[in-house]
N, C-alpha and C positions, 0 to 999 in steps of 0.2 A: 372247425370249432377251435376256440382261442383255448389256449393254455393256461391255468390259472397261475400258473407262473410270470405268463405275459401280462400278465396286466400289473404288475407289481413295478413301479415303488405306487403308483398312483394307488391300488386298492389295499393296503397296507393295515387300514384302519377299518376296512370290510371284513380282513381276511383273521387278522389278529387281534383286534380291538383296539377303541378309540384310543390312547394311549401307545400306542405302537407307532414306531416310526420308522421309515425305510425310504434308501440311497442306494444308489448303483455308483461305483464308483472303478475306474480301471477294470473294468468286467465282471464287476466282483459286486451283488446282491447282499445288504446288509440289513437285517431285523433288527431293531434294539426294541424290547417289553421288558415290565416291568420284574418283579422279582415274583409277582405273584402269579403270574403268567409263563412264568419259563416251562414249566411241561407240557403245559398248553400248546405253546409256540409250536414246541416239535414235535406234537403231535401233529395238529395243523399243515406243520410243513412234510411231515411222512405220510399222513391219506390224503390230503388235500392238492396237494401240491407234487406227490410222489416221491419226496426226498427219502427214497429207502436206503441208501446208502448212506452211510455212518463213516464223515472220515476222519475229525480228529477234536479232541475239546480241549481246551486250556484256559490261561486268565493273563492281566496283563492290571499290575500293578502303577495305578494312577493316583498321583502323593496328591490329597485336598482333596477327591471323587470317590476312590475306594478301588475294589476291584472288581472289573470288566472281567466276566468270563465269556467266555467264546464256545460257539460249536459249527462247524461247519459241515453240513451235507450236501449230495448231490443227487438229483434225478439224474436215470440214462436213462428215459424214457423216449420212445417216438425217435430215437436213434440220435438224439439229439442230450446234448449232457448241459445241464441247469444249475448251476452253482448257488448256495445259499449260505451264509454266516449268520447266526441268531447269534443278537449276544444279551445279555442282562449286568447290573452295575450291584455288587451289594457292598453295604459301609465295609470300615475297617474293623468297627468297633464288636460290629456284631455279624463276620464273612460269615455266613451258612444260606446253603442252597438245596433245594429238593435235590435227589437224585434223578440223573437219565437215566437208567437201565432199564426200566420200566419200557420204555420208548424204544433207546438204542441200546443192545446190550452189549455192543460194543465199546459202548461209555465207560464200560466199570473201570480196566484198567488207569482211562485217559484222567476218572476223574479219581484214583489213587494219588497219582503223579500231581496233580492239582494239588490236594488236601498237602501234599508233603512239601511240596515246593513255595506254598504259596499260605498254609493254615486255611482254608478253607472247609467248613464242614459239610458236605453233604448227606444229608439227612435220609434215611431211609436207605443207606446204600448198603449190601449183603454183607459186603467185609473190605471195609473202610481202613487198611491196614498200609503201615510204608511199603512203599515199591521200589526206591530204587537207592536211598541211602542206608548208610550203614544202620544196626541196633543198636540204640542209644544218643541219634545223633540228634543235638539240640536246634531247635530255631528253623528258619522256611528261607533256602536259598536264595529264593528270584524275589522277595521283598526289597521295596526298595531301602528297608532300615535294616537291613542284616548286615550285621558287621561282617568284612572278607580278613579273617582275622590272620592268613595266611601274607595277607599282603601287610601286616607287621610284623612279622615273625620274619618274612625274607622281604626283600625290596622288588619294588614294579620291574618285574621284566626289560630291556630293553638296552638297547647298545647305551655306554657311556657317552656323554656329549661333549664338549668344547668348555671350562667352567667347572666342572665337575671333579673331586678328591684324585681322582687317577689322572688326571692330567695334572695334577701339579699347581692349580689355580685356586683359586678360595670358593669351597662349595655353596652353589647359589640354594633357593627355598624351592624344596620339592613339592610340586604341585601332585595333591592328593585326588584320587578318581574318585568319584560316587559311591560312599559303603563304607573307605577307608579311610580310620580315625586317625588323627592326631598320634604318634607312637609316644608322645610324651603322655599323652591323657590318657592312653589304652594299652593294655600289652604289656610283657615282660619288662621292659626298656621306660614303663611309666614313671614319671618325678627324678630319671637319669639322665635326662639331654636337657644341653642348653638351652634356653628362648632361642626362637628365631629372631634373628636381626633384623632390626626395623628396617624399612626401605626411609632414606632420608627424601624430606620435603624438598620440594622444589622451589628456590626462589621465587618471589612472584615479581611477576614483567611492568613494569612501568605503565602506566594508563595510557591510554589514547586519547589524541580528542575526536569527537563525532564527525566521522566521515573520513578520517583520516587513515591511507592505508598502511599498512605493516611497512618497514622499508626494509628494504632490500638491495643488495650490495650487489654492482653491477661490475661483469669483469669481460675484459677484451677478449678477444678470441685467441690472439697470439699470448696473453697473461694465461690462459688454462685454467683452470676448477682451483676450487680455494684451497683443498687438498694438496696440492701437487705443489713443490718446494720451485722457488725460482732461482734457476739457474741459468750464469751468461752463457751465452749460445757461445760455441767453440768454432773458430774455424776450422774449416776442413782442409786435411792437408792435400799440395797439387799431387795428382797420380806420377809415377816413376815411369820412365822410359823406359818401354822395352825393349832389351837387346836385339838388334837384328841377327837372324838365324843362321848360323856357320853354317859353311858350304862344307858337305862329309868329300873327306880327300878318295880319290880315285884307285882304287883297288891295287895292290902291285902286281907285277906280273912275275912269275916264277920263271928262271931260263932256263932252268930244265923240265920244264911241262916237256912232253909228245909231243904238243903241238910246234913248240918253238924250235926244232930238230926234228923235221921228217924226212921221213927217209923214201928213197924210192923202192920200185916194186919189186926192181928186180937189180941183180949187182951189174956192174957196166961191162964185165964180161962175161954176160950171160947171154944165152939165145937170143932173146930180144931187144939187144945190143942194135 
């Protein structure tokens, strides 16, 4: 018997309603329904489909869409493991979403973590409270419009480059990441730094006529790159003669070595005279 999980992305619209739309993509089974169907969904995908395990929920902040929240579970059913992501889009203007716990009650914490990271409300949830930043702490990190206000307070991380105040050269225009304002506009240091310096305009090139290519300056092989300074070739001076190798003089000999006075074995008037 087929798996109602097999039949998915094709039964999509059987399984979730007309409205629902589903992609397999790198191995990975995707749900998207609408907002008024999100508990629905995973109901569906926990009896239906056997997604009883609960493995994590989140959101993923999309600027002009809203925000994508996410849940992904898995069947181990049939010894076989089935992967699923449902997800739902809700505005900016108005994030709230039903509660999962109802469903997965493993939800609670994941969709804490949500509500704080991201202002998302989930409605009906038992105790909807911050989880993991400080008390007190203002605004939703993983927005993509939260100011990183630490990155005007100190400077972007990262080795000094070539150009830059500490080498000695005139400091170029620091390119700002995503989140991080202007420190003229924002911040301690606001209406105390100079404009940046305009980048100057580029002369403009003289016209073409039609069909006419660029010219291009043609150079020898022995002239070398346009770069490189001309200079007359030098001659090379002729190699030195090398001395022929003296002959090492022949050891002397000492006249009173042993050798050069021996003696005999025995004296001349002895026995064996």
């Amino acid at each position: 018997m087929t798996h109602p999980y097999d039949r998915l992305p094709d039964a999509a619209a059987e399984l979730f309603g007309e409205e629902a739309r589903a992609e397999e993509a790198y191995g990975l089974l995707t749900v998207d329904v609408p907002v008024g169907s999100w508990v629905a969904a995973l109901e569906i995908a926990r009896d239906k489909l056997g997604c009883t395990y609960f493995d994590w929920l989140s959101a993923v902040d999309e600027p002009g869409t809203g925000f994508r929240v996410c849940a992904h579970v898995v069947s181990l059913g049939e010894g076989k493991v089935r992967r699923l992501l449902v997800r739902t889009t809700v505005p900016h203007e108005a994030a709230a979403l039903p509660t999962a716990t109802d469903v997965y009650a493993g939800a609670g914490w994941h969709e804490r973590e949500t509500y704080e990271m991201f202002g998302i409300d989930f409605t009906g949830h038992p105790h909807l409270e911050p989880l993991l930043l400080p008390e007190g702490f203002e605004g939703h990190p993983l927005r993509k419009d939260f100011v990183l206000a630490s990155r005007v307070a100190k400077a972007w991380p990262g080795a000094k480059e070539p150009g830059e105040s500490e080498h000695g050269g005139p400091k170029r225009r620091t390119m700002l990441p995503p989140g991080v304002p202007d420190p003229n506009d924002w911040g301690p240091m606001k209406g105390q730094l100079p404009p940046a310096p305009a980048r100057p305009a580029r002369a403009a090139r003289p016209p073409r006529a039609a069909g006419e290519a660029p010219a291009r300056r043609a150079r020898s092989v022995s002239e070398g790159s346009v770069s490189q300074a001309a200079e007359p070739p030098t001659q090379a001076e002729p190699p030195t003669q090398a001395e022929p190798p003296t002959q090492a003089e022949p050891a002397k000999r000492t006249p009173d070595a042993p050798w050069e006075k021996p003696k005999p074995a025995a004296d001349e008037g002895g026995e064996n005279a």
